[in-house]
C-alpha positions as CSV (number, residue, x, y, z in Angstrom):
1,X,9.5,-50.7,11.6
2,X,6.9,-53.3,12.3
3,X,8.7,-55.7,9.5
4,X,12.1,-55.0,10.9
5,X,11.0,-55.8,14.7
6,X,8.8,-59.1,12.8
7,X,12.8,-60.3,11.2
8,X,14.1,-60.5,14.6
9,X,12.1,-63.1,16.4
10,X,15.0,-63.0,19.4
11,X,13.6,-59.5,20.2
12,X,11.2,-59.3,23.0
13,X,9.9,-56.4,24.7
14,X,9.9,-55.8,28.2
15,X,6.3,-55.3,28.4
16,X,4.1,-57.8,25.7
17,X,0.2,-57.1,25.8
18,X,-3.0,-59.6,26.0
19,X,-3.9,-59.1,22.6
20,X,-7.1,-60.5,20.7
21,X,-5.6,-63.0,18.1
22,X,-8.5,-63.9,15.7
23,X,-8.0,-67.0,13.5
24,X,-5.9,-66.5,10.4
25,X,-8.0,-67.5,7.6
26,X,-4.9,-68.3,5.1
27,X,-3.5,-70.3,7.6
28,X,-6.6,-72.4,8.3
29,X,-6.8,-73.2,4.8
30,X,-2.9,-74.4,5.2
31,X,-3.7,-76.6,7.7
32,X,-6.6,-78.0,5.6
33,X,-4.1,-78.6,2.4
34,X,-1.7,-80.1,4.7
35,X,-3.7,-82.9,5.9
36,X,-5.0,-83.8,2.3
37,X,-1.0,-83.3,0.7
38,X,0.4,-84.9,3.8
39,X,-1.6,-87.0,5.7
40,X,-3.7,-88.3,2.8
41,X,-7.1,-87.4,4.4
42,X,-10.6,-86.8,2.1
43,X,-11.3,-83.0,1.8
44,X,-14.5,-83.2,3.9
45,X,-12.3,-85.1,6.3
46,X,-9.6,-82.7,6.6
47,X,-11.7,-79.9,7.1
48,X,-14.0,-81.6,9.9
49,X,-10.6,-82.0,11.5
50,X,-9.3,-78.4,11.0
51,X,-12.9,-76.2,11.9
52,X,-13.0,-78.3,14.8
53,X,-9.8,-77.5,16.7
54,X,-11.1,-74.0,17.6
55,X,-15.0,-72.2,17.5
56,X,-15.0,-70.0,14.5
57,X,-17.8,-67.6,12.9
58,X,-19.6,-69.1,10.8
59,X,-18.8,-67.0,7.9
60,X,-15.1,-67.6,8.7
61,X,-16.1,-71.7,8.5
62,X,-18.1,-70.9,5.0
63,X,-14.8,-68.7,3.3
64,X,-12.6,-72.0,4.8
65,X,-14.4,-74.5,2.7
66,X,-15.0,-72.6,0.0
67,X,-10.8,-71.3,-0.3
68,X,-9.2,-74.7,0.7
69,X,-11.4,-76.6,-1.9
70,X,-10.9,-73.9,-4.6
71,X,-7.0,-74.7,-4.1
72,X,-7.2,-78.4,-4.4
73,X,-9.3,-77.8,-7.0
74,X,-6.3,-76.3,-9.0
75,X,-4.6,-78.7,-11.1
76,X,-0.7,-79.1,-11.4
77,X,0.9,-78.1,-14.8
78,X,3.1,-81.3,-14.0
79,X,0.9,-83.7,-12.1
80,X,4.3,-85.4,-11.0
81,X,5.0,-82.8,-8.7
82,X,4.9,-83.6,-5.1
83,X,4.3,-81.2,-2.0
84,X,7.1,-80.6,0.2
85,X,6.5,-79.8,4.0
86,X,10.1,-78.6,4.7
87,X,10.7,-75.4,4.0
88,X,13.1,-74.5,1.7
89,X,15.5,-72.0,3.7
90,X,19.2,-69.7,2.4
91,X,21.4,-68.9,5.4
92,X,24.5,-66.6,5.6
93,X,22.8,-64.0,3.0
94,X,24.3,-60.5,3.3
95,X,23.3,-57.3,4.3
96,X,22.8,-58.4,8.2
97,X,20.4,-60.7,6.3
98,X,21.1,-64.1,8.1
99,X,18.1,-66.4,6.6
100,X,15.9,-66.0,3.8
101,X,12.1,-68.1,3.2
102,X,8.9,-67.3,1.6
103,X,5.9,-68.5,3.0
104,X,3.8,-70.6,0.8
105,X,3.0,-74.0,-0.6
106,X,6.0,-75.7,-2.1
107,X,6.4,-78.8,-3.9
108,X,9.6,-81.3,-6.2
109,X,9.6,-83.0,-8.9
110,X,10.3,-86.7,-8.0
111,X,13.6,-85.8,-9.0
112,X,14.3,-82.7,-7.1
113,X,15.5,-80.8,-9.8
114,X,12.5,-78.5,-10.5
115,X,10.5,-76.4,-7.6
116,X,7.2,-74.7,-7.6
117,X,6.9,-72.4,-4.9
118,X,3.3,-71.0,-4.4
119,X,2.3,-67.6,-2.7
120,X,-1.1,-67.7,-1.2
121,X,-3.7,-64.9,-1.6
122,X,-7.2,-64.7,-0.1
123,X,-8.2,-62.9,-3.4
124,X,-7.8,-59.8,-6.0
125,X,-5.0,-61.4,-7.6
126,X,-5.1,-58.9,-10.7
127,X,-5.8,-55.7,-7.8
128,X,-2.6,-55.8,-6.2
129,X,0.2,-57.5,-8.0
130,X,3.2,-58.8,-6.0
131,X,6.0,-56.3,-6.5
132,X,9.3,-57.1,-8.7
133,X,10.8,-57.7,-4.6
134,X,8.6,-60.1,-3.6
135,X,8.8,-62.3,-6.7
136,X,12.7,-62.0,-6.8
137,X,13.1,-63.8,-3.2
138,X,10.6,-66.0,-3.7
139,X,12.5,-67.4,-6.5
140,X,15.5,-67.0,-4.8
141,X,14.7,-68.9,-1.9
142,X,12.9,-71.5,-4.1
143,X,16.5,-71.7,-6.2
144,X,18.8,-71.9,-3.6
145,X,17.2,-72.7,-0.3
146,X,17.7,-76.3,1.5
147,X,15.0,-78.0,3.3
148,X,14.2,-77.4,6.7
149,X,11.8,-78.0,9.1
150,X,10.3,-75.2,11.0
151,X,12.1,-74.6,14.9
152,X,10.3,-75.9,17.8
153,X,10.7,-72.3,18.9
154,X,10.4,-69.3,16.7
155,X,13.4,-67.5,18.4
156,X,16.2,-70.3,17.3
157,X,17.6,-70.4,13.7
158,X,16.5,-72.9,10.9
159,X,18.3,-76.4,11.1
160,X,18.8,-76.5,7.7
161,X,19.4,-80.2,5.7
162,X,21.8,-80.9,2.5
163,X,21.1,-78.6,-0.7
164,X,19.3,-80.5,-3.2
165,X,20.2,-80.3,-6.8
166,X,17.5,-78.0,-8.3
167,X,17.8,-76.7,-12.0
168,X,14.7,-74.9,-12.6
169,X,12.3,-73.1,-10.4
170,X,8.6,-71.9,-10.8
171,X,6.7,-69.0,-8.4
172,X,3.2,-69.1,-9.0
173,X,0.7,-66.8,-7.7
174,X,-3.2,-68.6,-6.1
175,X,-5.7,-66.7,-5.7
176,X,-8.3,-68.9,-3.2
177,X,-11.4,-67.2,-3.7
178,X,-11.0,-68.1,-7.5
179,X,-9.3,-71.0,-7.2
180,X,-6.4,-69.2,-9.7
181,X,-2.8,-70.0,-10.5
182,X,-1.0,-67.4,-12.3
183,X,2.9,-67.9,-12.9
184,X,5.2,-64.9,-11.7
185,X,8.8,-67.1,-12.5
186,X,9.6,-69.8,-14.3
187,X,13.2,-70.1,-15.4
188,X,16.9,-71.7,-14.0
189,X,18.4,-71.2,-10.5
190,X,20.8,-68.7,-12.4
191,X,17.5,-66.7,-13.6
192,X,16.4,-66.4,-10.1
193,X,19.7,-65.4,-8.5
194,X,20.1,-62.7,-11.3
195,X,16.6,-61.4,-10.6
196,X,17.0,-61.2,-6.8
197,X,20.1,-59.1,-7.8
198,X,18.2,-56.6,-9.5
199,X,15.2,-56.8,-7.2
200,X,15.4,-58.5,-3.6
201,X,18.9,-58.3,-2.1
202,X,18.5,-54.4,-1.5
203,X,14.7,-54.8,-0.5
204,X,15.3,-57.7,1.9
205,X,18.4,-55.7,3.4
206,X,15.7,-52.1,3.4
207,X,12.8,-54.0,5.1
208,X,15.7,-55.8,7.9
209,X,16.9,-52.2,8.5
210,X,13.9,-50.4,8.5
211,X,13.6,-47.2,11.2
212,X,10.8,-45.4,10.0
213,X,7.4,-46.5,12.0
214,X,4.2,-45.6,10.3
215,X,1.0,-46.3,13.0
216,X,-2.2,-47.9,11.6
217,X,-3.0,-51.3,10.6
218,X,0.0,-53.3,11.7
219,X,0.0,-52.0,15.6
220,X,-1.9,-54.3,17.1
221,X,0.6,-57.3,15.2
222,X,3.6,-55.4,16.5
223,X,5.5,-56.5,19.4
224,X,7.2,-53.1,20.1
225,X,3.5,-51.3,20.7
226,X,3.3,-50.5,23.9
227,X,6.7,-48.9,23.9
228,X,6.3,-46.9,20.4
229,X,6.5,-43.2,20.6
230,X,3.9,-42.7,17.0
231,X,1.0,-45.4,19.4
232,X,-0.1,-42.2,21.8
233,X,-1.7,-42.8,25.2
234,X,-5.4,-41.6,25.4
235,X,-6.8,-43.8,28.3
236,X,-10.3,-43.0,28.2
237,X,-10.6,-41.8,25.0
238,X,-13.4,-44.0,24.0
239,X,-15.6,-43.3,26.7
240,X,-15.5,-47.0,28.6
241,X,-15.0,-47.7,32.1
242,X,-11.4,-49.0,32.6
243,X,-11.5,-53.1,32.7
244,X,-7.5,-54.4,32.2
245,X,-8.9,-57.8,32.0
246,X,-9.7,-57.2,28.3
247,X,-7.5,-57.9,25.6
248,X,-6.2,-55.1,23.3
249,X,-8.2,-55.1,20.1
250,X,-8.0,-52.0,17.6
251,X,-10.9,-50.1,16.3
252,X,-11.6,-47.4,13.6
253,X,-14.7,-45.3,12.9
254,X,-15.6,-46.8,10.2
255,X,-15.0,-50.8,11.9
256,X,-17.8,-49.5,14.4
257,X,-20.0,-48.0,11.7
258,X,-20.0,-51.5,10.3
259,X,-20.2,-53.0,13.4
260,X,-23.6,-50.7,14.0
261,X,-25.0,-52.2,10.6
262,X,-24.2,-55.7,11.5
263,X,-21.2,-57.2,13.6
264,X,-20.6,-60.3,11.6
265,X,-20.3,-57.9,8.8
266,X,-17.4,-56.3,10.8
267,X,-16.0,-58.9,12.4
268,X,-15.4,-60.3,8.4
269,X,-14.0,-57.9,7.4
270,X,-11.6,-57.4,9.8
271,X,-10.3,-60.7,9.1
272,X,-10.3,-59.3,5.2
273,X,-12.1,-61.8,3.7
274,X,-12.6,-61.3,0.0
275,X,-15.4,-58.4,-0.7
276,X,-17.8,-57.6,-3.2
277,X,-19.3,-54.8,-3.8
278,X,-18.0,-52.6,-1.9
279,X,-18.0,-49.3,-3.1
280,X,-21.7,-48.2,-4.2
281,X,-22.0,-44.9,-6.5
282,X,-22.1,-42.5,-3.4
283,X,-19.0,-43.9,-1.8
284,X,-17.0,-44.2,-5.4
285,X,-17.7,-40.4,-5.7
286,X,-16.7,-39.7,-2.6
287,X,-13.5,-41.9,-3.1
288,X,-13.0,-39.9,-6.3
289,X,-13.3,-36.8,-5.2
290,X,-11.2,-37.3,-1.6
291,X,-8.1,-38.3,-4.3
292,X,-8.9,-35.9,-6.5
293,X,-8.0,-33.2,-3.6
294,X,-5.6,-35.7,-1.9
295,X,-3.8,-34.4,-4.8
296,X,-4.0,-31.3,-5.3
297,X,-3.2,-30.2,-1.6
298,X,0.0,-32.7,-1.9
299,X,1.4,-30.3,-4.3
300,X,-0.2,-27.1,-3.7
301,X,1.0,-23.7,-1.7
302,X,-1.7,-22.3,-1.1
303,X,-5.4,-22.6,-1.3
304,X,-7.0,-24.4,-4.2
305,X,-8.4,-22.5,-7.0
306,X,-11.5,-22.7,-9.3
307,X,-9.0,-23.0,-12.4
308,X,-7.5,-26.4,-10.2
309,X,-11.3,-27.9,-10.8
310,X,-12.1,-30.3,-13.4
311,X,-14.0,-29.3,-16.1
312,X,-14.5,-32.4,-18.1
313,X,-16.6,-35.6,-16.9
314,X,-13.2,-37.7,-17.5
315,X,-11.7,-36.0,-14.6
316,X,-12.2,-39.2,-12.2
317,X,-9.4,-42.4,-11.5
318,X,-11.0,-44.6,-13.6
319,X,-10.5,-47.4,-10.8
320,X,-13.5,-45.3,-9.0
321,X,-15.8,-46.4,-12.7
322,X,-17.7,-43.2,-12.5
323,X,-20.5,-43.4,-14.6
324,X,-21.0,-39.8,-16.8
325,X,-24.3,-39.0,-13.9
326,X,-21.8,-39.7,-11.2
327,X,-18.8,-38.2,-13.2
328,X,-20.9,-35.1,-13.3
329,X,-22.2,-34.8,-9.7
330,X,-18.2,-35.3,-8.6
331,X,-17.1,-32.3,-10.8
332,X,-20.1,-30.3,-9.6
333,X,-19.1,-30.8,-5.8
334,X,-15.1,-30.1,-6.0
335,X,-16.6,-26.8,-7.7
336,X,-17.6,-25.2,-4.8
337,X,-14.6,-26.9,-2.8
338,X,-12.6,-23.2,-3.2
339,X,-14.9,-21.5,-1.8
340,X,-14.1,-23.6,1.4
341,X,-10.4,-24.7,1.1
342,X,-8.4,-24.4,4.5
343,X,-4.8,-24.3,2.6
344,X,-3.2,-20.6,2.9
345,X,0.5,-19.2,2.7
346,X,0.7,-19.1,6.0
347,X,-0.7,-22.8,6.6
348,X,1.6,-25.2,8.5
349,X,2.8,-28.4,10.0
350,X,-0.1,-29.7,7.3
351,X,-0.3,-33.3,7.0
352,X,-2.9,-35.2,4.5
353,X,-4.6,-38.5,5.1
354,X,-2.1,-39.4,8.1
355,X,-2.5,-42.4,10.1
356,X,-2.8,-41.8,13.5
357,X,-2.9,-44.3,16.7
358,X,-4.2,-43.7,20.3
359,X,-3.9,-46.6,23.0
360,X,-7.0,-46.1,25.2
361,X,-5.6,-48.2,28.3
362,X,-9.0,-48.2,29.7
363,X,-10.8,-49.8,27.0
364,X,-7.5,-51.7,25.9
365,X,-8.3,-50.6,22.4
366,X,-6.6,-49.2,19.8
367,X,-8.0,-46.2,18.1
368,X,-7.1,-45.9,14.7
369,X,-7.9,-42.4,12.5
370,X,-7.1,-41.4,9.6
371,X,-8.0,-37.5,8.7
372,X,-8.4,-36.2,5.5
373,X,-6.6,-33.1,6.8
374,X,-5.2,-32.0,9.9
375,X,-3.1,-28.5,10.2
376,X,-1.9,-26.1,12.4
377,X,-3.7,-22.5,12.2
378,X,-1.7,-19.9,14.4
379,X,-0.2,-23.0,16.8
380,X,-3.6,-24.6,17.5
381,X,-4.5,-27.9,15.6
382,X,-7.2,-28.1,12.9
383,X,-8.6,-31.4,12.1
384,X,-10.9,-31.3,8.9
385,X,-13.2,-34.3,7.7
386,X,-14.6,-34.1,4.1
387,X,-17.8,-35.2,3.2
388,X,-19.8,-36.0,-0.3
389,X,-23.4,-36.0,-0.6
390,X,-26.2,-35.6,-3.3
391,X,-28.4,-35.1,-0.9
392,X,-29.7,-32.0,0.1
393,X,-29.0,-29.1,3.0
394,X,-31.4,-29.8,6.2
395,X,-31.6,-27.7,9.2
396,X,-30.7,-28.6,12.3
397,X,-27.8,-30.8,11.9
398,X,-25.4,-32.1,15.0
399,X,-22.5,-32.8,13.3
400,X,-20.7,-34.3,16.4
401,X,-23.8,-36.8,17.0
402,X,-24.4,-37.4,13.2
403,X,-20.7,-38.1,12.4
404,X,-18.8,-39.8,14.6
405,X,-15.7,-39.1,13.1
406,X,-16.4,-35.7,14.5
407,X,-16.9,-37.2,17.7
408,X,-13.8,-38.8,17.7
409,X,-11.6,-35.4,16.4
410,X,-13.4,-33.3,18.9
411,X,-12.5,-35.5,21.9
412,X,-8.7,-36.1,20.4
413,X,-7.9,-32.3,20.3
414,X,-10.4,-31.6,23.1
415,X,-7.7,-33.9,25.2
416,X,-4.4,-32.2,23.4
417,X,-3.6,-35.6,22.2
418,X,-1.8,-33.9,19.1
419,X,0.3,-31.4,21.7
420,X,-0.2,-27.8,21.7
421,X,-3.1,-25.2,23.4
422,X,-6.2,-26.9,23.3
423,X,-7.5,-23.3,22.9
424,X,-8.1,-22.1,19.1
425,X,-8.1,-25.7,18.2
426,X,-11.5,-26.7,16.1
427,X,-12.7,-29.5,14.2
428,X,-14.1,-28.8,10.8
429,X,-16.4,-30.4,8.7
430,X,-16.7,-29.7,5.1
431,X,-19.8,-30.8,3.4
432,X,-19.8,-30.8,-0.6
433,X,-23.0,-31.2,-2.7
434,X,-23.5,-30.6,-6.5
435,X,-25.1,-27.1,-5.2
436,X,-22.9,-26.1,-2.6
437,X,-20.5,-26.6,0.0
438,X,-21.1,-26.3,3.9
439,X,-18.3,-25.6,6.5
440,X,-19.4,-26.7,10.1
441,X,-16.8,-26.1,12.7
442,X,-16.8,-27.5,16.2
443,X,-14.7,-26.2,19.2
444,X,-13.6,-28.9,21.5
445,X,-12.5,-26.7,24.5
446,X,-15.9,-26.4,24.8
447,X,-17.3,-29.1,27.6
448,X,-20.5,-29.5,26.1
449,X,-19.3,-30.7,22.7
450,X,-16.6,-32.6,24.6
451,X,-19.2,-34.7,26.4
452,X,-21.7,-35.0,23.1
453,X,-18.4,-36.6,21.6
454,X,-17.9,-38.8,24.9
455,X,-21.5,-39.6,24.7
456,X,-21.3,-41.0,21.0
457,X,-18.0,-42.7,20.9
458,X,-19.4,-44.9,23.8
459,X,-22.5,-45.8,22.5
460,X,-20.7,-46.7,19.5
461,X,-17.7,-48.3,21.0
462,X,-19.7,-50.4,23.7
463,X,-21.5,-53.0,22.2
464,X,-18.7,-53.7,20.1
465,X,-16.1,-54.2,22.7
466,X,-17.9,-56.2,25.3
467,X,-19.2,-58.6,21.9
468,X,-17.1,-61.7,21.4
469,X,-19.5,-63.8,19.2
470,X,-20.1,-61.4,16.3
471,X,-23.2,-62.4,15.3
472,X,-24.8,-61.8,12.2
473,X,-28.2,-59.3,11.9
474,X,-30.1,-60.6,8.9
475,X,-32.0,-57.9,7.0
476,X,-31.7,-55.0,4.5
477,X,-28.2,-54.7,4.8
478,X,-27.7,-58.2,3.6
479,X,-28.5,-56.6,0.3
480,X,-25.2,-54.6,-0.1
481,X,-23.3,-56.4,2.7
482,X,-19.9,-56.5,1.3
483,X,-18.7,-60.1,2.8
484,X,-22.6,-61.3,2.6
485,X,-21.1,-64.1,0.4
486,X,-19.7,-65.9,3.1
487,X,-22.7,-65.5,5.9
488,X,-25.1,-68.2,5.7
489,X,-27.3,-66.1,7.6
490,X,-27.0,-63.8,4.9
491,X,-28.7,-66.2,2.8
492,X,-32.1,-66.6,4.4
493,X,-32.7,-63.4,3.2
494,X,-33.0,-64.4,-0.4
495,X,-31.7,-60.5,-1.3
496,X,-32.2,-59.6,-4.4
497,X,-29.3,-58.6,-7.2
498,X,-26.9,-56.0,-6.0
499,X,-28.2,-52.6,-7.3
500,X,-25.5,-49.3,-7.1
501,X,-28.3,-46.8,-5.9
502,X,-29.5,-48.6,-2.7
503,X,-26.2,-49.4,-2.0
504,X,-25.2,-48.5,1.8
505,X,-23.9,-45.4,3.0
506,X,-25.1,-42.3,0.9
507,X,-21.4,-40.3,2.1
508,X,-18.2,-41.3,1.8
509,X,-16.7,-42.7,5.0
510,X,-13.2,-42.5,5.7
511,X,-11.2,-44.5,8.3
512,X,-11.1,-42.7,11.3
């Protein structure tokens, strides 16, 4: 929905909210290339010019001059090519479609009769290839389009020029942290056009059509937010005083767990600069485990079973590179998950890993959780968070003031966000170790876990939402910071290689 509402820049809703709009790191690096291909400025020039249109994070500043130097780095397979600043548009397409682009870097030969279109990427080029749609209108658009500049305003049409005789066409992938080109197309216009048969017309006519909205990450972008029926109202659910004067950010759990740890760490990653490390052993086997039941109770009807448990170290997505110690401790834990599984015959309404949004109009935040289960037992909601530790049992646990995610569940149902009684609704916690399992329930009808919850989610939620610098805090996190490559603060404190077993965060910690 978000895409379909993004296609129709005429639409504007009735009600459009102060949002926080931080810097767009791909399109910083654009504006760098653009006054080196265009203007003819030195590097070091251009991006003196660029960084000082607008205060940035430093880390931001650091990734900017390392991506838009890693790009000019690249050299051209044809160094005759020249960059184009028009864009190169196709009108009148069908399917309601009435123009057709792909944003990226183009450039000509002197002749105009071969095109390189280039789609940018901050990094992971080999993680997540461009799909078969993607590729197919890129060259299409690169084939067929005519040059254009872009409107003075976003809501008029393309003013497109006279089609150019263009024979052959290249899309090439970059990859900015690696300063990488890989090519995705190279053939004629009549190549392209036959590939965005097979691949883009129906996909460009699915994403202008689009109905179905799915709440999480693209909310805050969408322009149709405050009127969406899937974005619920929760003022208050954070725990802040009302203040309208703020803009609307989002938040998750896990953004203020790394917020806790360091806020330049968080603020980096929300911009999703490119990360390394980021999984230590703990949090792969939680990630391997959490899929390994994703599914399982995607195709099962009723509870799981000992047989359903792996019985081989092998049993892990390899993506997660278990090692056979890790392998081993993973298979050990989802044995005693049985013994604790909430599926049964009469289990319903049960959704898995569903994205959920809250607008908390006091704090002008939205709240972003993602449960690893949440189901109805006799009417009233259940919302259970799974947990993987090697560590073992202690005594005396607050799950609602140890876990924040618990805080957050216990003051969602405690508020009958998710509709029905409040009454018989519960929050559950499942604990899995290599010598046990733990099931921790918490009842959020109950006012004293109610304000527990309160009292956690605005301790955590506070700092972070009244902090507009993001500054970095130097120390032992640096070690395993995720983004640490781009903090220059980072830096002065000389950490030592990256080692798996003091890596941060001994559970898994899911978006919530």
């Amino acid at each position: 929905m978000h895409l379909a509402v993004k296609s129709r820049p005429g639409l504007k809703p009735a009600a459009w909210p102060s949002r926080d709009k931080p810097p767009v790191p791909v399109r910083l690096v654009m504006d760098v290339c653009d006054a080196v291909e265009f203007d003819r400025r030195p590097v070091d020039e251009a991006l003196r010019s660029v960084l000082a249109k607008q205060p940035l994070h430093d880390g931001l500043a650091t990734f900017i001059k390392h991506a838009a130097r890693s790009y000019l780095s690249i050299r051209e397979p044809e160094p005759s090519m020249l960059p184009v600043a028009h864009w190169w548009v196709v009108q009148h397409v069908d399917q309601g479609v009435r123009e057709l682009w792909a944003w990226g870097r183009r450039y000509r030969s002197a002749d105009g009769a071969v095109r390189e279109l280039r789609l940018i990427r901050l990094a992971n080029m080999l993680e997540r290839q461009r799909s078969e749609a993607e590729v197919a209108v890129a060259a299409y658009t690169a084939a067929y389009g005519r040059p254009a500049p872009w409107p003075d305003e976003w809501e008029k049409k393309f003013f497109v020029r006279a089609r150019e005789e263009v024979s052959r066409v290249v899309v090439a992938d970059i990859d900015l942290t690696e300063g990488l080109r890989r090519v995705l197309f190279d053939g004629t216009i009549e190549d392209a056009a036959a590939l965005y048969e097979r691949h883009g017309r129906r996909a460009a006519g699915q994403v202008l059509h689009g109905q179905k909205r799915r709440p999480g990450g693209d909310c805050l972008k969408c322009r149709l937010v405050l009127a969406c029926d899937e974005v619920m109202r929760a003022p208050g659910l954070l725990g802040l005083r009302s203040d309208r004067r703020t803009k609307l950010r989002q938040v998750s759990i896990t953004d203020l767990r790394y917020y806790a740890s360091c806020p330049a760490q968080h603020y980096l990653q929300t911009l999703r600069l490119p990360k390394v490390n980021e999984y230590a052993t703990p949090a792969r086997i939680g990630q391997a485990v959490h899929c390994y039941l994703e599914m399982l109770h995607a195709k099962a009807r009723g509870p799981c079973q000992h047989a359903d448990m792996p019985g081989d170290i092998r049993w892990a997505d390899p993506r997660w590179e278990l090692d056979a110690d890790a392998a081993e401790a993973g298979m050990r834990m989802l044995a005693h998950h049985p013994s604790v599984c909430p599926l049964e015959e009469s289990t319903s309404d049960l959704r898995i890993e569903e994205t959920f949004a809250f607008h908390d109009t006091a704090a002008q935040t939205l709240v972003i959780a993602k449960p690893d289960l949440v189901y109805r037992d006799d009417g009233a909601w259940v919302w259970r968070e799974i947990k993987t530790t090697r560590r073992r049992q202690r005594g005396g646990e607050d799950v609602v003031t140890e876990f924040p995610q618990v805080a957050l569940a216990t003051a969602i149902l405690g508020r009958g966000l998710l509709g029905g009684p409040v009454d018989g609704s519960r929050v559950e916690l499942e604990i899995l170790r290599p010598a046990g399992a733990d099931l921790i329930m918490v009842d959020p009808s109950d006012p004293q876990e109610l304000d527990k919850a309160y009292a956690v989610l605005r301790r955590r939620a506070q700092p972070w939402r009244e902090d507009n610098t993001f500054a970095a805090a130097p120390g032992e996190n640096c070690r395993t910071c995720p983004v640490s490559r781009w903090c220059p603060s980072a830096a002065e404190t000389d950490p030592p290689p990256f080692s798996q077993e003091t890596a941060r965060g001994a559970d898994r910690e899911q978006p919530a």
